[in-house]
C-alpha positions as CSV (number, residue, x, y, z in Angstrom):
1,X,-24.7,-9.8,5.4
2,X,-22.4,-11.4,3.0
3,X,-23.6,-14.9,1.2
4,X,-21.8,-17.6,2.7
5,X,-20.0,-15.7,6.1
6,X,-21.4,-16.4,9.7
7,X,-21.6,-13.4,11.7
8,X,-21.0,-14.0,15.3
9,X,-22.7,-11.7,17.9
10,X,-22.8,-11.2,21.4
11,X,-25.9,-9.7,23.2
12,X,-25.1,-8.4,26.9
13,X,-28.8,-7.7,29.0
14,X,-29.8,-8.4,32.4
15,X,-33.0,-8.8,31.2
16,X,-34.3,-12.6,30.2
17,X,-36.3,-11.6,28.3
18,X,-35.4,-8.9,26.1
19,X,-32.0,-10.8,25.8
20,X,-34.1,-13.6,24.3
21,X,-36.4,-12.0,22.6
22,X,-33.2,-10.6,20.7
23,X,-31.6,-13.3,20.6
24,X,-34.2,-15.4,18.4
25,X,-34.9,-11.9,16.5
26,X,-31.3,-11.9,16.0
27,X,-31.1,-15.8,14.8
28,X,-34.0,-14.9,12.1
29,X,-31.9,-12.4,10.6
30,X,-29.2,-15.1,10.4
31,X,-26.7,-14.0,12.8
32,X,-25.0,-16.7,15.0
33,X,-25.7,-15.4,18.9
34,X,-24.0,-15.9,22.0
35,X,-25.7,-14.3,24.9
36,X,-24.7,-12.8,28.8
37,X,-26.3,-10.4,31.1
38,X,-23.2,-9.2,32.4
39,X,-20.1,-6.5,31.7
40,X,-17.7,-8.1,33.7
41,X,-18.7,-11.5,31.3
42,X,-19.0,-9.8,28.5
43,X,-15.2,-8.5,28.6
44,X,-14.5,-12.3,29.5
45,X,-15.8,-13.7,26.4
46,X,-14.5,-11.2,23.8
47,X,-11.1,-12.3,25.3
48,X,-12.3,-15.8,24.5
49,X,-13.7,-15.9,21.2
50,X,-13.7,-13.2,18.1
51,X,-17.1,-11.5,18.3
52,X,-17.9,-9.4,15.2
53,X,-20.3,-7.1,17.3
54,X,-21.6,-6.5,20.6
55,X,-25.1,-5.8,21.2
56,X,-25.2,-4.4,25.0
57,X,-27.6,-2.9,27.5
58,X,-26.6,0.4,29.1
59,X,-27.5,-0.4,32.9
60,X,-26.8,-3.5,34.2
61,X,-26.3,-5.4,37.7
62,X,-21.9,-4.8,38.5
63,X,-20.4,-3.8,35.2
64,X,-21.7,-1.0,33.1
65,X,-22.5,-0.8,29.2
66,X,-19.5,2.0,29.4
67,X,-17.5,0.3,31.4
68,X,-17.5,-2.9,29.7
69,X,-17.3,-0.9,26.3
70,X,-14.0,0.1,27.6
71,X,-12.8,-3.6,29.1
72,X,-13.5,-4.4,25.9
73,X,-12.2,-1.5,23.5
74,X,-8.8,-1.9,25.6
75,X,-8.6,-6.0,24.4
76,X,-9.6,-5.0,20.8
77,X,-10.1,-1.8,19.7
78,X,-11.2,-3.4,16.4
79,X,-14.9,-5.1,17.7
80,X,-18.2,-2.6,17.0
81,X,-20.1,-2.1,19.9
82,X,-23.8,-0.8,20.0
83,X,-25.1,0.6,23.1
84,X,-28.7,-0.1,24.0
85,X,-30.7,2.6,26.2
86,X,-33.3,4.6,27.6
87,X,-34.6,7.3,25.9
88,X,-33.9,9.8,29.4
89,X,-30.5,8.1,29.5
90,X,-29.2,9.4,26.4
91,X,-26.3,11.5,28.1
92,X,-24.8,8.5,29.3
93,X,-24.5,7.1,26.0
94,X,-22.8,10.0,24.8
95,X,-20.3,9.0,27.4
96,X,-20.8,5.2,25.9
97,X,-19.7,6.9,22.5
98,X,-16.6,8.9,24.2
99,X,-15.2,5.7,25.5
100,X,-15.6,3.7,22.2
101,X,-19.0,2.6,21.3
102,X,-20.1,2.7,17.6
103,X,-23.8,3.7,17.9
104,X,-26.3,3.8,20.7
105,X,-29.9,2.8,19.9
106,X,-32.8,3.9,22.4
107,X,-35.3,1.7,24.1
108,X,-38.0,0.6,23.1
109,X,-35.9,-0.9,20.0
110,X,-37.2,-0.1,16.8
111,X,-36.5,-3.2,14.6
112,X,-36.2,-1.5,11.4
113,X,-33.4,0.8,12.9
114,X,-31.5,-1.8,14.5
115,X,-31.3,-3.1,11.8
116,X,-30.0,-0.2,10.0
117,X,-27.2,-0.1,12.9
118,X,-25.9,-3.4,12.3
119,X,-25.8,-3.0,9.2
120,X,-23.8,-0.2,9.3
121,X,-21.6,-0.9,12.5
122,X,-20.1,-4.3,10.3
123,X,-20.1,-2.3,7.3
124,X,-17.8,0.1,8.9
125,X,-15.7,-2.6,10.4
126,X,-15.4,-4.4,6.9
127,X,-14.7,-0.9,5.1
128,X,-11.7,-0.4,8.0
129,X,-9.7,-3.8,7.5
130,X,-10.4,-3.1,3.6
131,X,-8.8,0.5,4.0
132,X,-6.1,-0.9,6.3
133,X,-5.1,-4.0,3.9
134,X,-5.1,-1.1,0.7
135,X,-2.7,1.3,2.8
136,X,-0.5,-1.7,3.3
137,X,-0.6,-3.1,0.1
138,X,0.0,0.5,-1.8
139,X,3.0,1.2,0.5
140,X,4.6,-1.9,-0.2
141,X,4.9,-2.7,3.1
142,X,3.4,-3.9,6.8
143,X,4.1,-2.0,9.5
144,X,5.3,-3.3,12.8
145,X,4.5,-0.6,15.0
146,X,1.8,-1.7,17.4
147,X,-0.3,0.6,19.2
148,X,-3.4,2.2,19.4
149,X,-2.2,5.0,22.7
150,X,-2.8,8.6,22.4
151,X,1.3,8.7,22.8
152,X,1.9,5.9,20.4
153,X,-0.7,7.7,17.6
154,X,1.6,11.0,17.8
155,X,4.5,9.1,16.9
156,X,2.9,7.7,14.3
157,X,1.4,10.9,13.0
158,X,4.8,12.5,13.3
159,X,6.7,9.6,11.1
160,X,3.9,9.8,8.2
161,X,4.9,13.6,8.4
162,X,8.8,13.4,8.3
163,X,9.2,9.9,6.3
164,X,9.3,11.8,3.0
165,X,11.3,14.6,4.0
166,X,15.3,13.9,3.7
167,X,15.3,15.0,7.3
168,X,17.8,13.4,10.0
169,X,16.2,11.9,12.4
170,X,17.4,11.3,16.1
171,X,14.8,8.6,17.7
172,X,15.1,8.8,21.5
173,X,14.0,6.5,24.5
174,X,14.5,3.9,27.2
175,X,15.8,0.6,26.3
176,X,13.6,-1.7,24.7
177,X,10.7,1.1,23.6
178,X,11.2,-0.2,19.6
179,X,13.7,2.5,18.0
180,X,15.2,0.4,15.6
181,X,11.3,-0.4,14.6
182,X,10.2,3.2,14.2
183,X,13.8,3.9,12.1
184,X,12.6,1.2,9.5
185,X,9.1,2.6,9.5
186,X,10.7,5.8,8.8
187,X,12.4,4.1,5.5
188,X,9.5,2.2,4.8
189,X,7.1,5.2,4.2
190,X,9.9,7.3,2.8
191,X,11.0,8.1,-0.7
192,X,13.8,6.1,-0.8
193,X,11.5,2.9,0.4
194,X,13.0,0.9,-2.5
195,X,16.8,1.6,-1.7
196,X,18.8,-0.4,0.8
197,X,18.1,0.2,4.8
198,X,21.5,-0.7,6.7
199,X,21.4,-1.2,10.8
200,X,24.8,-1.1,12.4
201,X,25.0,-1.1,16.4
202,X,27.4,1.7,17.2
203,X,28.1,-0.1,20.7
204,X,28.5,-3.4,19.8
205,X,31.9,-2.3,17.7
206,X,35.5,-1.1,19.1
207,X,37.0,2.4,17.6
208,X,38.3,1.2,14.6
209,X,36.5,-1.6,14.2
210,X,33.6,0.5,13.9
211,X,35.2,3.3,11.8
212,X,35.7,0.1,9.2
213,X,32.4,-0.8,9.1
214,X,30.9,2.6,8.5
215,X,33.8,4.0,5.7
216,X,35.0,1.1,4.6
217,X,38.3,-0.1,4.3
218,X,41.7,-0.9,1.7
219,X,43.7,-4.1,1.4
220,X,46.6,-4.0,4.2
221,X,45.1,-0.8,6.2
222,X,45.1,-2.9,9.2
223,X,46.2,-6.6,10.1
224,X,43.7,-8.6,8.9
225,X,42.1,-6.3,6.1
226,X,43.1,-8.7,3.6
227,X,41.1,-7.5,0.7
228,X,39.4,-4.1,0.1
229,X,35.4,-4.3,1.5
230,X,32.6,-1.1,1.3
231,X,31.4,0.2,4.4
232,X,27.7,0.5,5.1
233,X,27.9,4.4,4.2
234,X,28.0,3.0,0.7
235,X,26.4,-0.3,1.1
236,X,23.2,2.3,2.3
237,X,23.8,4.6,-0.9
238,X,20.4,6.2,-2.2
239,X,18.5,4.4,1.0
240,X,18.8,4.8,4.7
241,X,21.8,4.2,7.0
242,X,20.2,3.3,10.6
243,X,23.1,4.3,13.9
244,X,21.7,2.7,16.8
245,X,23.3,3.8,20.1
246,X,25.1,6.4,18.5
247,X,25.4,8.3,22.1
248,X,27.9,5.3,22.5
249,X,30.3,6.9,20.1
250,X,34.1,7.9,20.8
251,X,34.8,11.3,20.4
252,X,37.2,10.7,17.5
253,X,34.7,8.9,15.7
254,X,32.1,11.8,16.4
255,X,34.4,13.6,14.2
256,X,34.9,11.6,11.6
257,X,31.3,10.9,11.5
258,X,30.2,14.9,11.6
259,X,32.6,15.1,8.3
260,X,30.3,13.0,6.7
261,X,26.7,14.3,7.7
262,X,28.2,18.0,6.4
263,X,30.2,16.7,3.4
264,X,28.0,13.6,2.1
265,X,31.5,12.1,1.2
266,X,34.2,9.9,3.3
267,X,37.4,8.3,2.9
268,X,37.5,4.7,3.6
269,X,40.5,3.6,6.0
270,X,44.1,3.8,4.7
271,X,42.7,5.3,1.6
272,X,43.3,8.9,0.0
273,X,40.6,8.9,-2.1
274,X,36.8,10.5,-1.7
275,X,33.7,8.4,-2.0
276,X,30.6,10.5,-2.5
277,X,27.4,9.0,-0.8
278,X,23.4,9.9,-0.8
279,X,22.3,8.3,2.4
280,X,19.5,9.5,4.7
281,X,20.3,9.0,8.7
282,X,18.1,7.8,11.4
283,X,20.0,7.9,14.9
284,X,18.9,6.2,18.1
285,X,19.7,6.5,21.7
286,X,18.8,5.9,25.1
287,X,20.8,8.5,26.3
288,X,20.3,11.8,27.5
289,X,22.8,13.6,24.5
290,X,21.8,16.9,25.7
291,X,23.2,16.7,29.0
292,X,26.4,14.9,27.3
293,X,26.9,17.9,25.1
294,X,26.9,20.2,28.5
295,X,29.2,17.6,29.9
296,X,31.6,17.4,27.0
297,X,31.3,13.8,25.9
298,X,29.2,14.5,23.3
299,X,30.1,17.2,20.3
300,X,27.8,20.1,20.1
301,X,28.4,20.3,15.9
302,X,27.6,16.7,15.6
303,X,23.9,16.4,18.0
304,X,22.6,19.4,15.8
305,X,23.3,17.5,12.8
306,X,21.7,14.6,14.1
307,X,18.7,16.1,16.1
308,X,17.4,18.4,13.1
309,X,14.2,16.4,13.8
310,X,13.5,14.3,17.4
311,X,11.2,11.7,17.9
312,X,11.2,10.5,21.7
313,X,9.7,7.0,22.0
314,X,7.2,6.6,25.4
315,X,8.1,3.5,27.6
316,X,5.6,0.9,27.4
317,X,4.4,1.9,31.2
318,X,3.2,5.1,29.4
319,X,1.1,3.5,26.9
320,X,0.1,0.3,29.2
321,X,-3.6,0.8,26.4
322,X,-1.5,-1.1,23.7
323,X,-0.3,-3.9,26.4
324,X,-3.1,-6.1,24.9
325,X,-2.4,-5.5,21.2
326,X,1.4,-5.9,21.1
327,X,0.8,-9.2,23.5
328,X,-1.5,-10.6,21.3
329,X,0.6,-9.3,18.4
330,X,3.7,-11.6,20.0
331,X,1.6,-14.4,21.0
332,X,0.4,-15.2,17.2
333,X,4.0,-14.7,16.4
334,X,5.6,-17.1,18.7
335,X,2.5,-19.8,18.8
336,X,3.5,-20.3,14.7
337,X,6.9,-20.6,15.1
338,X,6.9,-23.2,18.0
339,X,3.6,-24.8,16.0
340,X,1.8,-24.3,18.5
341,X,-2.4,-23.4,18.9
342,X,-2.9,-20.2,21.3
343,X,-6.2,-18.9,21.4
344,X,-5.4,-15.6,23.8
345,X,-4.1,-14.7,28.1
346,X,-6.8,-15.3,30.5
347,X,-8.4,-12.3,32.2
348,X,-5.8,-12.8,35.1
349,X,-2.6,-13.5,33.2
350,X,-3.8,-9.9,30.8
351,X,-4.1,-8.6,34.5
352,X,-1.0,-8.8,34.9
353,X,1.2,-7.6,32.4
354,X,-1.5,-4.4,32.5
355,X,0.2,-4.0,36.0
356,X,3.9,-5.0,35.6
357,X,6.1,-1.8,35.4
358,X,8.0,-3.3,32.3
359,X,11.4,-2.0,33.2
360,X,12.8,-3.5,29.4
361,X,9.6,-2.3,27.7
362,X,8.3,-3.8,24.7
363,X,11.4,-6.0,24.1
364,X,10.9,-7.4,27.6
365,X,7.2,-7.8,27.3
366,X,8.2,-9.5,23.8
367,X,10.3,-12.2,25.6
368,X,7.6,-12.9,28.5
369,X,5.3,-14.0,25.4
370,X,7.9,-16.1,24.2
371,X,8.5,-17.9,27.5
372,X,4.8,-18.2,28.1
373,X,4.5,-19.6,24.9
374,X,7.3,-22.0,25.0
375,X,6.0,-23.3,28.6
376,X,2.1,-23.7,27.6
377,X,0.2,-26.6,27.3
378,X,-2.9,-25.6,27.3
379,X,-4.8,-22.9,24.9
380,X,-4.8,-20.2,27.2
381,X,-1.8,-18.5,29.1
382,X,-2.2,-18.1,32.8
383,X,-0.6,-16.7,35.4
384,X,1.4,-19.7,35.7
385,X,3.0,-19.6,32.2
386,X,4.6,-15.8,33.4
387,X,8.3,-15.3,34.9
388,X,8.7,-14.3,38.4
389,X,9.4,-11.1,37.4
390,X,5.9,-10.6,36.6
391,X,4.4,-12.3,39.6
392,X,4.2,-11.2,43.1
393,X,7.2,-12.6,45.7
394,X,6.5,-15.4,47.8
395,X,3.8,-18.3,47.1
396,X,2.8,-16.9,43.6
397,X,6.5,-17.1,42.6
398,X,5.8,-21.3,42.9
399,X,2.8,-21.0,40.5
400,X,4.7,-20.2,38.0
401,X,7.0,-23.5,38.4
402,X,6.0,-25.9,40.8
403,X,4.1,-27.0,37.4
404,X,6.3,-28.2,35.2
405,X,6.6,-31.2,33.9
406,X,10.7,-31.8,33.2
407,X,10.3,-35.3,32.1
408,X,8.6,-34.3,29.0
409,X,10.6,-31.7,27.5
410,X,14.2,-32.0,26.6
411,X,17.7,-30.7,27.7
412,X,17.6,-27.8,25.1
413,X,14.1,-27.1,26.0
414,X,14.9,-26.6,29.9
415,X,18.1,-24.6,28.7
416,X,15.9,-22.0,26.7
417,X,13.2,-21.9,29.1
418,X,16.2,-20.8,31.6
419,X,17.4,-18.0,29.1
420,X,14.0,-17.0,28.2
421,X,13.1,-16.5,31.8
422,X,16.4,-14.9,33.0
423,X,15.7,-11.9,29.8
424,X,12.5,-11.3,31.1
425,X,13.5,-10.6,34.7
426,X,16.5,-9.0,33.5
427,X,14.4,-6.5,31.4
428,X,15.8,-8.4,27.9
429,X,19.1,-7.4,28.6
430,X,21.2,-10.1,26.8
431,X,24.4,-8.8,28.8
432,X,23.1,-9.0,32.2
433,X,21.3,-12.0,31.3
434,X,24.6,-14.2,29.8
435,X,26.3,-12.8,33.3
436,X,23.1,-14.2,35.6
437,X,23.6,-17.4,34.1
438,X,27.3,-17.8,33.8
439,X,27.4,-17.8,30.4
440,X,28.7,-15.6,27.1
441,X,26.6,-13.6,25.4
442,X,27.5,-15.7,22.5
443,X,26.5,-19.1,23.9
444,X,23.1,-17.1,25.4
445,X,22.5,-15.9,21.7
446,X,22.8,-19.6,20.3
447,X,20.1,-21.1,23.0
448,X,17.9,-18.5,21.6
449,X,15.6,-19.4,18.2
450,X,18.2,-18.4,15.9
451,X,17.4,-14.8,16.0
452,X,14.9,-15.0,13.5
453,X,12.4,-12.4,15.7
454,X,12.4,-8.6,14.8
455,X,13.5,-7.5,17.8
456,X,12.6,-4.3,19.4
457,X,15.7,-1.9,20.1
């Protein structure tokens, strides 16, 4: 044990008296104890307070030591547990280990090795959040991809493998999975980490507005060009050029655009001349650009250029295992911004964004944390701090507002809550959103925190 750090356990038995007995054995050893003899509770109170190890009995009254491992494991994948069992029991603590247990230690405990086991468990967990802090500190930067899934891990296994390559990368999925967010991993762990990385949304921009920003432009090639200005080809020069929505694309632009994949050079608007370029390309859509190059309104040249390698993105209902970590992960976010102390979602409120179907994925689950946020009062968000959206129809839908206290908060306040919870039953659609509330997207963006979040694409 380190000099100086208090190390906070939590010993789950249905027996008094070997939970006791532990629990003072525990105390002597100078650990600080917290104590319950049951699975269900157990989950409870790692939700509540950051245990650095769980001591736990196999067999138990309700819950099981494997299935709390798991209630647990799914909150924070990050908290050692050690399994305590019979010695004729031992196959079931194999099962303990398959569903994310550290160690299992056999009854009657032998001090000595457990011990030994804690020892090691918190040794292991300091040596990971050393080896995760050096990882992030020797690539220069901090990843914002959260998720622990079997799906989300192959994505992340397949961007360490490509990021160096020069490969082009088409990054596929719904709405709302976190392209953009994968596309600057991709730069991030890439050679080119320390050139520029340059977004542009390819359906936020007419024709030729868009063919401008891309190439670039000369004085007087269009009313309003009233002095020469680089596209983001060349403002991405020796780094990565990001084309979200590219599936969005007219097919004169798809042209143009093909011309520069093959050629690495363009010609900026109303110009004869040749700029050469070195940019690497990550492409995103939420379309299905195979069946648009059977239909014809996508070019066949142009998707083999861009899908030389494909990464498709699961929606969040396919990897509902990181729910708790990319809530959490918003909930720390938003709670400093608004200044606000959040200590975690109760049992009921995690309930039920494990069961929504999150239509808008992780950028909707991102602004149902905000909201819940912005409407708490307490330390805890609770059902009642969720949208409608999230809740069942009829009386639940009043939990969530009968509630509110108006009088205390102020016009701007009641505005944002508005937008925030229009997004989140719209799925994050800012479109559909400004249209609910009778509004422009514009106005909708300015009643929104300034758009200082890293939002997921």
């Amino acid at each position: 044990m380190k000099a100086g750090v208090t190390i906070h356990l939590l010993v789950v038995d249905d027996d008094r008296n070997h939970r006791e007995m532990l629990r003072d054995l525990l105390e002597e050893w100078g650990y600080d104890v917290s104590m319950t003899e049951d699975g269900e509770d157990a989950a409870r109170l790692c939700r509540e307070k950051p245990f650095d190890l769980v001591l736990m009995d196999m067999r138990m009254h309700g819950m099981s030591g494997i299935e709390a491992t798991r209630a647990i494991k799914a909150y924070n994948p990050a908290i050692p547990i050690l399994i305590m069992t019979a010695f004729s029991d031992v196959s079931s603590a194999v099962e303990a280990l398959k569903a994310g247990a550290y160690d299992y230690l056999t009854k009657p405990l032998a001090f000595d090795a457990l011990k030994l086991a804690l020892d090691r468990a918190l040794d292991h967990a300091d040596l990971r959040r050393e080896v995760h802090a050096l990882r992030r500190e020797l690539s220069g930067f901090e990843s914002s991809v959260i998720g622990q899934s079997p799906a989300m891990r192959q994505v992340l296994n397949m961007v360490a493998t490509i990021a160096p390559s020069e490969a082009t990368v088409l990054v596929t999925g719904e709405s709302g999975t976190g392209k953009e967010v994968i596309a600057r991993s991709i730069h991030e762990a890439s050679n080119r980490c320390h050139g520029p990385y340059v977004a542009v949304n390819c359906a936020a921009l007419t024709e030729n507005l868009l063919e401008s920003e891309l190439f670039g432009h000369e004085k007087g090639a269009f009313t309003g060009a009233e002095k020469q200005r680089d596209g983001r080809f060349q403002a991405a020069h020796k780094g990565t050029l990001f084309l979200d929505e590219i599936g969005e694309i007219s097919p004169a632009m798809q042209v143009k655009l093909l011309r520069v994949i093959q050629e690495r050079e363009l010609q900026p608007v109303g110009s004869d001349r040749t700029v050469r370029v070195d940019v690497r390309i990550v492409a995103a859509t939420n379309r299905n650009l195979a069946q648009d190059v059977e239909d014809g309104r996508f070019r066949q040249d142009l998707y083999y250029r861009l899908n030389v390698v494909t990464l498709q993105l699961p929606p969040l209902r396919e990897r509902r295992e990181d729910i708790p970590l990319l809530s959490m992960h918003f909930l720390h976010r938003f709670a400093q911004r608004n200044g606000k102390t959040v200590k975690g979602f109760t049992p009921a409120a995690m309930d039920r964004l494990l069961k929504h179907s999150w239509p808008g994925n992780v950028r909707e689950l991102e602004n149902v944390v905000e909201r819940a946020v912005v409407l708490l009062v307490g330390s805890y968000i609770s059902e009642r701090e969720l949208p409608p959206s999230i809740m069942a129809q009829g009386a639940q839908h009043a939990v969530g507002t009968s509630r509110l206290d108006f009088s205390s908060m102020t016009l701007e306040e009641i505005e944002r809550m508005a937008v925030l919870d229009t997004l989140a039953q719209v799925g994050g659609n800012k479109s559909e959103a400004a249209r609910r509330l009778g509004i422009n997207r514009k106005t909708l963006q300015s009643k929104l925190d300034g758009g200082n979040t890293e939002r997921s694409t």
